[in-house]
DOTI-801189 format. One record per residue (C-alpha): residue in one letter; chain; y, z, x. Coordinates in nm, 4 decimals, padded with zeros to 6 digits. Each point is the difference from the previous one (the first is absolute). Layout:
! DOTI-801189
+------+------+----------+----------+----------+
! code ! unit !       py !       pz !       px !
+------+------+----------+----------+----------+
!    A !    A !        Y !        Z !        X !
...
+------+------+----------+----------+----------+
END
This chain:
! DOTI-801189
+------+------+----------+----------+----------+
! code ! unit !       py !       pz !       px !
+------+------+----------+----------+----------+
!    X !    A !  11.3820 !  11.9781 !  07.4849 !
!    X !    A ! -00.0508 !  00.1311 !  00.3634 !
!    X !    A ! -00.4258 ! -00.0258 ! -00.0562 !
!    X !    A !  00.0666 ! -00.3587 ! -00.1125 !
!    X !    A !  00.2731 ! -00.0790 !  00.3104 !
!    X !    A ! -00.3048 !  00.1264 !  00.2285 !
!    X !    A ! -00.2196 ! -00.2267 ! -00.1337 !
!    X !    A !  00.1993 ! -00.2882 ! -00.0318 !
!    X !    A !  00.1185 !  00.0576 !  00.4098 !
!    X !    A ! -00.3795 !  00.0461 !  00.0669 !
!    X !    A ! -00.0806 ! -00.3358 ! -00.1853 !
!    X !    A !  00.2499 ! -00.2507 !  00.0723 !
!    X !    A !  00.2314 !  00.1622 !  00.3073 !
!    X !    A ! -00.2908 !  00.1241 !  00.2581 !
!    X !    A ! -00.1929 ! -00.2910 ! -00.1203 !
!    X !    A !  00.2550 ! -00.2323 !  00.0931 !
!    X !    A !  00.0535 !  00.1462 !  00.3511 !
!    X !    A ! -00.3618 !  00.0058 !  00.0721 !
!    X !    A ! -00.0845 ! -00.3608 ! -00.0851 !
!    X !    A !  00.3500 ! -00.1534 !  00.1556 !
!    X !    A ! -00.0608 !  00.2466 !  00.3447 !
!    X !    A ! -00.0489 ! -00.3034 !  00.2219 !
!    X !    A !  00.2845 ! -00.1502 ! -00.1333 !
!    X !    A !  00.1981 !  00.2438 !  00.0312 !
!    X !    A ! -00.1347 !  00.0652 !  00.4008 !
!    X !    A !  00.0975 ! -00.3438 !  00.0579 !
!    X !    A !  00.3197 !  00.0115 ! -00.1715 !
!    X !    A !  00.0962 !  00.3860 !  00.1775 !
!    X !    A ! -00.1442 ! -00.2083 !  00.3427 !
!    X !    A !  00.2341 ! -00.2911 ! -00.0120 !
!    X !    A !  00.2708 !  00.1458 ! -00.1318 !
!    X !    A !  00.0031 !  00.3520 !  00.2039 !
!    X !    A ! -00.2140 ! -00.1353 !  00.3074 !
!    X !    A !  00.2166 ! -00.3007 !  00.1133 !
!    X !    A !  00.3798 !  00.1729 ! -00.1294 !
!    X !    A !  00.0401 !  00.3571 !  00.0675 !
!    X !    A !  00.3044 !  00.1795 ! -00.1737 !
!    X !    A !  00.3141 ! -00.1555 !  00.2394 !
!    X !    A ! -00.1072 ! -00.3367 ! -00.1726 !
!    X !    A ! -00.0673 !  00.0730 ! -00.3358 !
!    X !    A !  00.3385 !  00.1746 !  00.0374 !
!    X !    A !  00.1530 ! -00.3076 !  00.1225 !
!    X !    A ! -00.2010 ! -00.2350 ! -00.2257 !
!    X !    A !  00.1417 !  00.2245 ! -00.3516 !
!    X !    A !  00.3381 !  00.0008 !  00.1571 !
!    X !    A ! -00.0239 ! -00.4082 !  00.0319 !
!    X !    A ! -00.0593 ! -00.0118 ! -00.3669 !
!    X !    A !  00.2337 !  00.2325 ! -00.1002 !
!    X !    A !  00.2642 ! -00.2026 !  00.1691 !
!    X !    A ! -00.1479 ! -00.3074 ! -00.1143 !
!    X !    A ! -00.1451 !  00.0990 ! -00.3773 !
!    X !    A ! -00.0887 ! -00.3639 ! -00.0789 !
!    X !    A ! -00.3157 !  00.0297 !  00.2018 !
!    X !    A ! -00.1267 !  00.2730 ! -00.2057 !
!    X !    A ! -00.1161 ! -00.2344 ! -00.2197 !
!    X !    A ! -00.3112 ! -00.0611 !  00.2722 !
!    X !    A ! -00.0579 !  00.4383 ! -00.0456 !
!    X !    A !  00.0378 ! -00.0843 ! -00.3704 !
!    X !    A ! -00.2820 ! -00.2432 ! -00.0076 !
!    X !    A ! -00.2179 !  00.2127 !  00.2140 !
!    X !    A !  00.0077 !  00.3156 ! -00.2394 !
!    X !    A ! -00.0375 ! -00.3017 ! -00.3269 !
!    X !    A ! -00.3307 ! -00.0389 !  00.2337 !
!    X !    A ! -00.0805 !  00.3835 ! -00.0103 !
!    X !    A !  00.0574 !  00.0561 ! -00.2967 !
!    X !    A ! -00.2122 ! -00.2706 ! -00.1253 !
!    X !    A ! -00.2847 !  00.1373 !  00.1809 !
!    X !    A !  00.0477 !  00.3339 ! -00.1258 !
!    X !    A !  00.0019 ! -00.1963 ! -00.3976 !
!    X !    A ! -00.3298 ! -00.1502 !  00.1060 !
!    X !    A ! -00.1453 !  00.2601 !  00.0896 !
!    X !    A !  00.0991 !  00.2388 ! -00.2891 !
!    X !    A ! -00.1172 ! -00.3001 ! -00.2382 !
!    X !    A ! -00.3543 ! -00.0553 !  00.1541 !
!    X !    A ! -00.0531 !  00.3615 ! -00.0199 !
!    X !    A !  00.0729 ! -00.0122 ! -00.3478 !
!    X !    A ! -00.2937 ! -00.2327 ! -00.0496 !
!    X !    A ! -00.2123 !  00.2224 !  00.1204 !
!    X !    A ! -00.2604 !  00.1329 ! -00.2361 !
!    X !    A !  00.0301 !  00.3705 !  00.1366 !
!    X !    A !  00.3675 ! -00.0072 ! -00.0296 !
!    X !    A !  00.0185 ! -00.0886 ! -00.3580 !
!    X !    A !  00.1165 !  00.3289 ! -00.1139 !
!    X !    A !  00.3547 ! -00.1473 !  00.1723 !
!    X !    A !  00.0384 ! -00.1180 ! -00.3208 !
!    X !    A !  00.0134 !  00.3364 ! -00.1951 !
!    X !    A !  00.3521 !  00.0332 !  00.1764 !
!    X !    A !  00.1206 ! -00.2235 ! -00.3146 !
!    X !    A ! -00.0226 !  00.3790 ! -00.2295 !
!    X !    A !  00.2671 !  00.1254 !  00.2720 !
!    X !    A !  00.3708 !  00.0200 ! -00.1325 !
!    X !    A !  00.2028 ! -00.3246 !  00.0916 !
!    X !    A !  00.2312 !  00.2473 !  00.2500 !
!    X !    A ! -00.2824 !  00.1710 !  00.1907 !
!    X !    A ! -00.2479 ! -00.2814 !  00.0562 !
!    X !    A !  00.3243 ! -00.2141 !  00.1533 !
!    X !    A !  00.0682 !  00.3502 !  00.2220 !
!    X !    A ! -00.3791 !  00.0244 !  00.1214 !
!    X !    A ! -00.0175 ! -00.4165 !  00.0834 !
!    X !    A !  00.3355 !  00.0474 !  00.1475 !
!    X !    A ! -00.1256 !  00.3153 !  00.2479 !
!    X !    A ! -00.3505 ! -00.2027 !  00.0881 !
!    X !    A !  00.2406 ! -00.3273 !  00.0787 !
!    X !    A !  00.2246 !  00.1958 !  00.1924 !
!    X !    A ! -00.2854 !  00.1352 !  00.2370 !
!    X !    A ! -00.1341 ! -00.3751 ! -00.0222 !
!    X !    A !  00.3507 ! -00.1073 !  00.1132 !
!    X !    A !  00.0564 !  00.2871 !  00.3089 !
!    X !    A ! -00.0671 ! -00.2688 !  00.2780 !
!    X !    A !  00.3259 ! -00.2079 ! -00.1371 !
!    X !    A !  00.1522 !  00.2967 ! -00.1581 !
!    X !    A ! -00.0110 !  00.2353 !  00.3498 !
!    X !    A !  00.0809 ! -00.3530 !  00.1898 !
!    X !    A !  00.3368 ! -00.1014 ! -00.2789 !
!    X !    A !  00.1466 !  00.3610 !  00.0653 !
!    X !    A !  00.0169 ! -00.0733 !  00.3716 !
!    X !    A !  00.1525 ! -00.3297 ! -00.0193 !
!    X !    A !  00.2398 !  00.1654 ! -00.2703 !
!    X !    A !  00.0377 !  00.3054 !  00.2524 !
!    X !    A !  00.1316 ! -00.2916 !  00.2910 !
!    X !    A !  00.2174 ! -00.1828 ! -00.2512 !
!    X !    A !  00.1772 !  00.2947 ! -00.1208 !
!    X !    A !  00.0730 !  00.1454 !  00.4015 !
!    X !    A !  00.1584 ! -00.3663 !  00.0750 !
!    X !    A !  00.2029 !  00.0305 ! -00.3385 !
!    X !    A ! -00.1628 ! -00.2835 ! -00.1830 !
!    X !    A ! -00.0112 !  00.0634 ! -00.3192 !
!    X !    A ! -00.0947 ! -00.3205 ! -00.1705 !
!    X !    A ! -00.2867 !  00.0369 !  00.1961 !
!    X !    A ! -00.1083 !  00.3690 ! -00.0588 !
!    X !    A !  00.0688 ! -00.0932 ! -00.4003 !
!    X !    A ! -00.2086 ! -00.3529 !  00.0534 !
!    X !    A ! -00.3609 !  00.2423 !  00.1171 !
!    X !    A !  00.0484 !  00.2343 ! -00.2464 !
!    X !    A ! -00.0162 ! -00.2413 ! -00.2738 !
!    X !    A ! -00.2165 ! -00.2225 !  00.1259 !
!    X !    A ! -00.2140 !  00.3081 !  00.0346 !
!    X !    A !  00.0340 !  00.1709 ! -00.3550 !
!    X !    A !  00.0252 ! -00.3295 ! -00.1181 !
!    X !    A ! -00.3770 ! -00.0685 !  00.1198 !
!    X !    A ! -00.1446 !  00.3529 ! -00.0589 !
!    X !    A !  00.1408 ! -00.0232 ! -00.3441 !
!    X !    A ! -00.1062 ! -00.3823 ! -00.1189 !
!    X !    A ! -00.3772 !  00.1392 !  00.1523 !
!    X !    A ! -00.0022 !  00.2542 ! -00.1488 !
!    X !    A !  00.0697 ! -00.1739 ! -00.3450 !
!    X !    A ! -00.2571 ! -00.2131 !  00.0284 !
!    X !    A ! -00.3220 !  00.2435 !  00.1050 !
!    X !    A !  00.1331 !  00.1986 ! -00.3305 !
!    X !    A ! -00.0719 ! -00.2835 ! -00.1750 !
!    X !    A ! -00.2789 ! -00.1085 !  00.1698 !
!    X !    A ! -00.1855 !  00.3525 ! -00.0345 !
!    X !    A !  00.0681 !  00.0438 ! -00.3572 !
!    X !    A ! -00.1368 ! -00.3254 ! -00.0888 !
!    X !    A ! -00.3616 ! -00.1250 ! -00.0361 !
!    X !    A ! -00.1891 ! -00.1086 !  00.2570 !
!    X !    A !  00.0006 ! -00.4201 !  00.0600 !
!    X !    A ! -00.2919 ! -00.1298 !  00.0481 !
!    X !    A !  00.1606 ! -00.3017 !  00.0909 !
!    X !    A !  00.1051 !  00.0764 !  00.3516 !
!    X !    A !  00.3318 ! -00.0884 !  00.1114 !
!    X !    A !  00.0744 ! -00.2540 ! -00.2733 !
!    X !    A !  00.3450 ! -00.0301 !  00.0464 !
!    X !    A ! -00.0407 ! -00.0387 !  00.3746 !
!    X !    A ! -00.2716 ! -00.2317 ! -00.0654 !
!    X !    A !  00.1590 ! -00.2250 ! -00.2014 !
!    X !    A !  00.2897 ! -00.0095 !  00.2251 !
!    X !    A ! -00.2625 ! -00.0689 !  00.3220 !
!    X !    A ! -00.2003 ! -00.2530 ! -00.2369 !
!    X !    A !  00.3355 ! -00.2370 !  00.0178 !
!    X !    A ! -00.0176 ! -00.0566 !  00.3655 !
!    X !    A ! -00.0816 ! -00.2946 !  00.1177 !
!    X !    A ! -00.4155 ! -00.0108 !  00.0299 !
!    X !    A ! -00.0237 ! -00.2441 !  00.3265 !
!    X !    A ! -00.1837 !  00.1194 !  00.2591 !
!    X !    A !  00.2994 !  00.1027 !  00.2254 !
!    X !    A !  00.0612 !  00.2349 ! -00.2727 !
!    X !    A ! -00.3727 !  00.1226 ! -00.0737 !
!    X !    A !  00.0244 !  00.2838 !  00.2669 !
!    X !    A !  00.3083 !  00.1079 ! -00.1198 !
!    X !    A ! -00.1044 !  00.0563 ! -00.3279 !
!    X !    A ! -00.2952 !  00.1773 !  00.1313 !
!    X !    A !  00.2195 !  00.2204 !  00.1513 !
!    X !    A !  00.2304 !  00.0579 ! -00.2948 !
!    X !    A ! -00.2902 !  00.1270 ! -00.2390 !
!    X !    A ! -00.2595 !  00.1395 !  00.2235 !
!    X !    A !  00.1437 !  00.1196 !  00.2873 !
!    X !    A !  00.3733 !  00.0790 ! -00.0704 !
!    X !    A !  00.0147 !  00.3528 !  00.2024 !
!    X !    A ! -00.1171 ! -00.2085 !  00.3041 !
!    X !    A !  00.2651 ! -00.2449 ! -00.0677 !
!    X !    A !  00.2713 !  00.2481 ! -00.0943 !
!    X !    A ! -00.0856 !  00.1930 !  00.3274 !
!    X !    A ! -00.0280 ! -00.2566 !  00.2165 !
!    X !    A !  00.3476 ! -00.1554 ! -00.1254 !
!    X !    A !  00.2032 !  00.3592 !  00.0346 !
!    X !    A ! -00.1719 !  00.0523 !  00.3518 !
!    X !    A !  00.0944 ! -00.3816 !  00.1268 !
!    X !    A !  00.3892 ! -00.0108 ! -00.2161 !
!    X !    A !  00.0571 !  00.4024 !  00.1848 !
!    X !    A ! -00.0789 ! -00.2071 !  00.3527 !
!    X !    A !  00.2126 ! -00.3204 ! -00.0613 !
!    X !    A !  00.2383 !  00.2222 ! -00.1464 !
!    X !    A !  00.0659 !  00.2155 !  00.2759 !
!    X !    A !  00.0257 ! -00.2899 !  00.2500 !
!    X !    A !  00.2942 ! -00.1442 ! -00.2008 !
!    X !    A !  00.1336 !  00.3229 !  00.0555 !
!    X !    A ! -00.0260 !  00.0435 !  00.2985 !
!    X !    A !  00.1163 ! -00.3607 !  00.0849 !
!    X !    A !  00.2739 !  00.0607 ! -00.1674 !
!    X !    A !  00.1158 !  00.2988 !  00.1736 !
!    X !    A ! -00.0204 ! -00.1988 !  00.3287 !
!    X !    A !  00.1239 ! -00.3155 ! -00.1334 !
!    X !    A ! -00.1138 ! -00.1950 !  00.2614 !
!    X !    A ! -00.3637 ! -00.0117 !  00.0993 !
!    X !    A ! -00.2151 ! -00.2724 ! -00.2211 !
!    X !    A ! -00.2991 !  00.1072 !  00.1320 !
!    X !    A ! -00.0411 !  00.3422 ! -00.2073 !
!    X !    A !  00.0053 ! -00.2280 ! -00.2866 !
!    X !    A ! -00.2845 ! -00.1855 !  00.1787 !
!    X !    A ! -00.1520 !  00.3695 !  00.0459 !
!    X !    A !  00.0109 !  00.1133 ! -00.3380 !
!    X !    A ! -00.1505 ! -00.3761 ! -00.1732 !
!    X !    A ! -00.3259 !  00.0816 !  00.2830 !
!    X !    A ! -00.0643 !  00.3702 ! -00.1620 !
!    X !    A !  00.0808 ! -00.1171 ! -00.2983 !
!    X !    A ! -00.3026 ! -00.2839 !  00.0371 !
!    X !    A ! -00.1841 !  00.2710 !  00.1309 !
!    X !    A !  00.0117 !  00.2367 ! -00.3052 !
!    X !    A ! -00.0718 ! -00.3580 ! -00.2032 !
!    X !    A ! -00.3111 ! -00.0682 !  00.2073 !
!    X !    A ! -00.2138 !  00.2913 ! -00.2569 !
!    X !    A !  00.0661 ! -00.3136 ! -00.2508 !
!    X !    A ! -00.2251 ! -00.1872 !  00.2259 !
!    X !    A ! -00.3097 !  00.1785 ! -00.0097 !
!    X !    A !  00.0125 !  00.0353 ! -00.3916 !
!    X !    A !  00.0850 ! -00.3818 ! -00.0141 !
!    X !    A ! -00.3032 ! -00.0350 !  00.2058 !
!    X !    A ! -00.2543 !  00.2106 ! -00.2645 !
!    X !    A !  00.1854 ! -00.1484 ! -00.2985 !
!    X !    A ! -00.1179 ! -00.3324 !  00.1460 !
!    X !    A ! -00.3948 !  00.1358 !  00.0451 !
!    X !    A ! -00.0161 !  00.1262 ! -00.3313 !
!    X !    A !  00.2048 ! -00.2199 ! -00.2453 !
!    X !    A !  00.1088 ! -00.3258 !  00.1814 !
!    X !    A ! -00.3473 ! -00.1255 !  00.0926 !
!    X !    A !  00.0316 ! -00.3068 ! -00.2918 !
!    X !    A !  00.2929 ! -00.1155 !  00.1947 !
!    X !    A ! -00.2259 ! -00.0797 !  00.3368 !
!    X !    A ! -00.1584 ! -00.2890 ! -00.2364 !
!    X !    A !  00.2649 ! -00.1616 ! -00.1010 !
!    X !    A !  00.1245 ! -00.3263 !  00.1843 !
!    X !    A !  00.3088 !  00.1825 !  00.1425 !
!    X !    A !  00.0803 ! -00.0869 !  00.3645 !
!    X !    A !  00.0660 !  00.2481 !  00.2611 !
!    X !    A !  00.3326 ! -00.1288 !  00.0747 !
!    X !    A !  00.0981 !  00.0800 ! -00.4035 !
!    X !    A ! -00.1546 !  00.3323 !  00.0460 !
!    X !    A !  00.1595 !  00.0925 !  00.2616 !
!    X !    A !  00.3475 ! -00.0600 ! -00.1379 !
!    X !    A ! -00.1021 !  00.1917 ! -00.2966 !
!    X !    A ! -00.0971 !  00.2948 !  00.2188 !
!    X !    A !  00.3119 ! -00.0417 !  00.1277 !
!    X !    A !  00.1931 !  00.0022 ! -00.3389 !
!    X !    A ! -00.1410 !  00.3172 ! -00.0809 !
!    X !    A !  00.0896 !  00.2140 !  00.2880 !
!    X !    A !  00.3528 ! -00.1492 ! -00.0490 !
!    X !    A ! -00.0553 !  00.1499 ! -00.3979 !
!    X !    A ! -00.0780 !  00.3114 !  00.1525 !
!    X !    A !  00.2919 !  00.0338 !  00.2486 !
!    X !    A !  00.2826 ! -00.0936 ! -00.3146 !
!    X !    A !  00.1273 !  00.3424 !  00.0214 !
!    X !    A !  00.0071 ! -00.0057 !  00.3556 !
!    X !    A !  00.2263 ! -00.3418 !  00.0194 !
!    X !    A !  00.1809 !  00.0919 ! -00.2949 !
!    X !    A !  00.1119 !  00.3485 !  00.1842 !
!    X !    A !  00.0475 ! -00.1604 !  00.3679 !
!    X !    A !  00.2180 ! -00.3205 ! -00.1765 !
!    X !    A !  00.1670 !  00.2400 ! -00.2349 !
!    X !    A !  00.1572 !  00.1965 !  00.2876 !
!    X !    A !  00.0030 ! -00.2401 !  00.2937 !
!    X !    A !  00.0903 ! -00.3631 ! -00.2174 !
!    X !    A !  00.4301 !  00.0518 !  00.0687 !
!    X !    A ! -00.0533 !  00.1292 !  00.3439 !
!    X !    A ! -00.2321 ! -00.1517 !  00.1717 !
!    X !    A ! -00.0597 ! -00.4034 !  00.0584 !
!    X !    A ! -00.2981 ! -00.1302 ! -00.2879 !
!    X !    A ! -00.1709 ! -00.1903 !  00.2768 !
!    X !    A ! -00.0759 !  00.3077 !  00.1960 !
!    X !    A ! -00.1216 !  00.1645 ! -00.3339 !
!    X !    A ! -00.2278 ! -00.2732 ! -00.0767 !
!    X !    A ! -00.1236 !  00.0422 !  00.3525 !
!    X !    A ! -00.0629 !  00.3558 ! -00.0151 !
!    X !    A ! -00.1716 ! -00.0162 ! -00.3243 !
!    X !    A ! -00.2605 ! -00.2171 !  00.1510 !
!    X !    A ! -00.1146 !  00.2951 !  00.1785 !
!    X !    A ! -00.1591 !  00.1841 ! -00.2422 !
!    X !    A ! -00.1453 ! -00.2771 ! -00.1748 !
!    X !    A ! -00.1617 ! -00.1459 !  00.2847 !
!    X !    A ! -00.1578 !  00.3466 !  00.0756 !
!    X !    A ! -00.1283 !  00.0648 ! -00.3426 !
!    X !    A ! -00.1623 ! -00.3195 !  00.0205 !
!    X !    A ! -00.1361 !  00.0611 !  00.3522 !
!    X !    A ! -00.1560 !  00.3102 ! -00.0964 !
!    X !    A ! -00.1288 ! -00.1449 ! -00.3296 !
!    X !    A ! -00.2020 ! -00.2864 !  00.1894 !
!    X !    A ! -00.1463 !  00.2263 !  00.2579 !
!    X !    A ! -00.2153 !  00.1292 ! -00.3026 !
!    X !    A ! -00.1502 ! -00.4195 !  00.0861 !
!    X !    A ! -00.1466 !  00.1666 !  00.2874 !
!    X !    A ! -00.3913 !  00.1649 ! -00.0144 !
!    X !    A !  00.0064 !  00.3740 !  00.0733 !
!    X !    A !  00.3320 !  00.1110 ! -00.1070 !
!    X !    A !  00.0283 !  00.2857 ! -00.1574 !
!    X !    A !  00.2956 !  00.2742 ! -00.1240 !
!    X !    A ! -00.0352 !  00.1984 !  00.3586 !
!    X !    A !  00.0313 ! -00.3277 !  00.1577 !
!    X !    A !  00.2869 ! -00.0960 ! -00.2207 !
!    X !    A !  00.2042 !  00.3083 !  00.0256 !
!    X !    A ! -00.0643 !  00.0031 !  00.4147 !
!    X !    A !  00.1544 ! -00.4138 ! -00.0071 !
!    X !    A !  00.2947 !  00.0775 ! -00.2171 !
!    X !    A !  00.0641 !  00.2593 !  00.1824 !
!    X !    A !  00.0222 ! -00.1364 !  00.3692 !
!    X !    A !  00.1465 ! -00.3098 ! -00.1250 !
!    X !    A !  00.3092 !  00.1611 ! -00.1189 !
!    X !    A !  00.0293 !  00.2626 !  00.3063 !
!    X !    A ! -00.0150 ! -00.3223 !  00.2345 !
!    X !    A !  00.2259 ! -00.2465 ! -00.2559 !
!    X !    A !  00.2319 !  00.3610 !  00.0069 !
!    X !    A !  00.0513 ! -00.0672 !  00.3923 !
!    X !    A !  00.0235 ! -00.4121 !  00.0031 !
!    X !    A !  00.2734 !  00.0398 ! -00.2589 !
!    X !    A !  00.1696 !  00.2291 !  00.2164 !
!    X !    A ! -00.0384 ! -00.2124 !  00.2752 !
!    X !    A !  00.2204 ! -00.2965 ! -00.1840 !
!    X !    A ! -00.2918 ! -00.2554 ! -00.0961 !
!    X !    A !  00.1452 ! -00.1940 ! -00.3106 !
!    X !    A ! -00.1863 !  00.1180 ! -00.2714 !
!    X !    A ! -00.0306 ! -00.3099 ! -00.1205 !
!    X !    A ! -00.2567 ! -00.0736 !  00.2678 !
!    X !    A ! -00.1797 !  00.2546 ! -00.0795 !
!    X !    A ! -00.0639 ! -00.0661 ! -00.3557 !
!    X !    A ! -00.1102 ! -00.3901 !  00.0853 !
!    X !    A ! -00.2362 !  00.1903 !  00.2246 !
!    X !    A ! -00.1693 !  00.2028 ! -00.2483 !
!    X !    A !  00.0421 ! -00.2836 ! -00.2561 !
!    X !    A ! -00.2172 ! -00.2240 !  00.2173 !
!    X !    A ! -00.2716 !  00.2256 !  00.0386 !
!    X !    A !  00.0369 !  00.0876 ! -00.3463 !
!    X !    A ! -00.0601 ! -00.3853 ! -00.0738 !
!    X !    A ! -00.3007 ! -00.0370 !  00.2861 !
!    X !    A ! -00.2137 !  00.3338 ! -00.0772 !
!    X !    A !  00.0610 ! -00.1510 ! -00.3921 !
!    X !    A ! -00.1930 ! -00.3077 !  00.0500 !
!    X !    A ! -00.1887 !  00.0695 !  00.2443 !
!    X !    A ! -00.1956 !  00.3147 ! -00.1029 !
!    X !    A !  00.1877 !  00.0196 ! -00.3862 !
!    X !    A ! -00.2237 ! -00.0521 ! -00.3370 !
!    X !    A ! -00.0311 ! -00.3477 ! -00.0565 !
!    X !    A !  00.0831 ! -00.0418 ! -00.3688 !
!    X !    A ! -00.2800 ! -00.2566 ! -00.0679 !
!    X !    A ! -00.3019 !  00.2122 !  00.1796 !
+------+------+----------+----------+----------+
END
């Protein structure tokens, strides 16, 4: 058992680590380099008070452990790694004992991260709350683990994904919604990434917010980094277009319509970003400053979308742009400027670098 625990750690867990490393930098960078321990303190003694909102955590770990599923399921397919599937001549008890140890080292981010929360919880005598991690943490580790069993024991699907697929294959096939599915079957870690990075950002500006009850403007704040961690959707929507969306630039689609359904898609993309800010904010806070503030991110995506219009731009450039637009946005939000001028700014020359310098659909 312990030769086989080796190898299984040396396949799956150091594996895992190894290929999700600059994840995991960005993760340790935004959530250790920005808070440092007086307000993770404060943030895990906010939700032990108030245990509703660890239903955002919750969905964050679903995230993770999805990933770590993925992962264990594409190695799987791997020819090398077929001898996974010898595990089936294992006893029922010990095969569910070594999946349970390799998802528990898959888990130790969440795991390590539950037992502090549950650590806070307990010293400000809140029980419900302390019970609520634990749960939701076994309850995780456990369903995972249940399903890589199964998974390793069984023979290896040639048809990728199917039930993912199918489910994917419903969704609506317009072109708002082409990217998207791009995204769902072929790049999925960048999406999953990209959507814990930008949720961890909005996330902690509700927080925040809320602690000072007062100041709109960190909501502002955290919808600008939150575009900003969005903006890596740009640059793949930009190659997506190069290499499979060439038929569309001869049919007799106007700018104008293209535009809008540029549009539509970033606002696909940023669901779980609205969903999360109206989710928390929709009893407390007036709906015509939400719609405002929502604008801002969409208006960005779209700005940094169309500067791919431009000749010479490349990911250096693109990077440097998003960059010292949100450090100088970061300041004129401080300074008061309704946001909502801001985002019929970048709107406008969204709309003007479009048809000036954007792929006419009938050349």
């Amino acid at each position: 058992m312990k030769v086989v625990r080796k190898v299984l750690v040396r396949a799956l867990v150091k594996e895992f680590y190894k290929a999700n490393t600059g994840f995991f930098l960005v993760v340790l960078g935004l959530g250790f380099g920005f808070l440092k321990t007086p307000q993770h303190v404060d943030l895990a003694s906010f939700l032990a008070v108030k245990p509703f909102y660890y239903l955002v955590v919750l969905v964050l770990w679903l995230l993770y452990a999805a990933k770590t599923l993925s992962f264990i399921f594409t190695v799987k397919r791997l020819p090398n790694n077929s001898w996974l599937s010898y595990l089936v001549l294992l006893s029922p008890i010990r095969r569910l004992m070594l999946v349970l140890h390799i998802q528990s080292l898959l888990f130790l981010p969440i795991l390590g991260y539950g037992l502090f929360m549950t650590a806070i919880a307990i010293q400000l005598n809140q029980w419900t709350s302390a019970v609520l991690v634990i749960s939701g943490n076994l309850i995780l580790l456990f369903a995972s683990t249940y399903l890589v069993e199964r998974k390793l024991i069984g023979p290896v699907d040639a048809k990728l994904q199917v039930g993912f697929r199918s489910f994917t294959n419903r969704l609506p096939k317009s072109f708002p919604m082409l990217f998207v599915h791009h995204l769902l079957n072929r790049q999925s870690i960048l999406l999953l990434g990209t959507k814990m990075a930008s949720l961890i950002v909005l996330v902690g500006s509700i927080w925040i917010f809320e602690m000072e009850g007062t100041d709109l403007r960190l909501l502002n704040l955290g919808l600008l980094l939150s575009a900003a961690v969005n903006a890596a959707f740009c640059f793949h929507y930009h190659q997506y277009q190069q290499k499979e969306l060439l038929i569309y630039r001869n049919l007799p689609v106007s700018k104008n319509l293209q535009f809008v359904w540029y549009g539509l898609s970033y606002l696909i993309l940023m669901l779980p970003e609205l969903m999360v800010f109206f989710g928390n904010l929709g009893l407390t806070i007036s709906t015509l400053f939400l719609l405002k503030s929502i604008m801002l991110p969409l208006a960005l995506l779209l700005f940094y979308h169309c500067l791919f219009c431009l000749k010479g731009i490349d990911m250096e450039d693109f990077i440097k742009v998003v960059f010292f637009a949100s450090a100088i946005l970061f300041f004129v939000i401080l300074g008061r400027i309704e946001v909502i001028f801001i985002s019929g700014l970048f709107l406008l020359l969204s709309y003007l670098i479009f048809q000036k310098r954007g792929q006419r659909s009938t050349d």
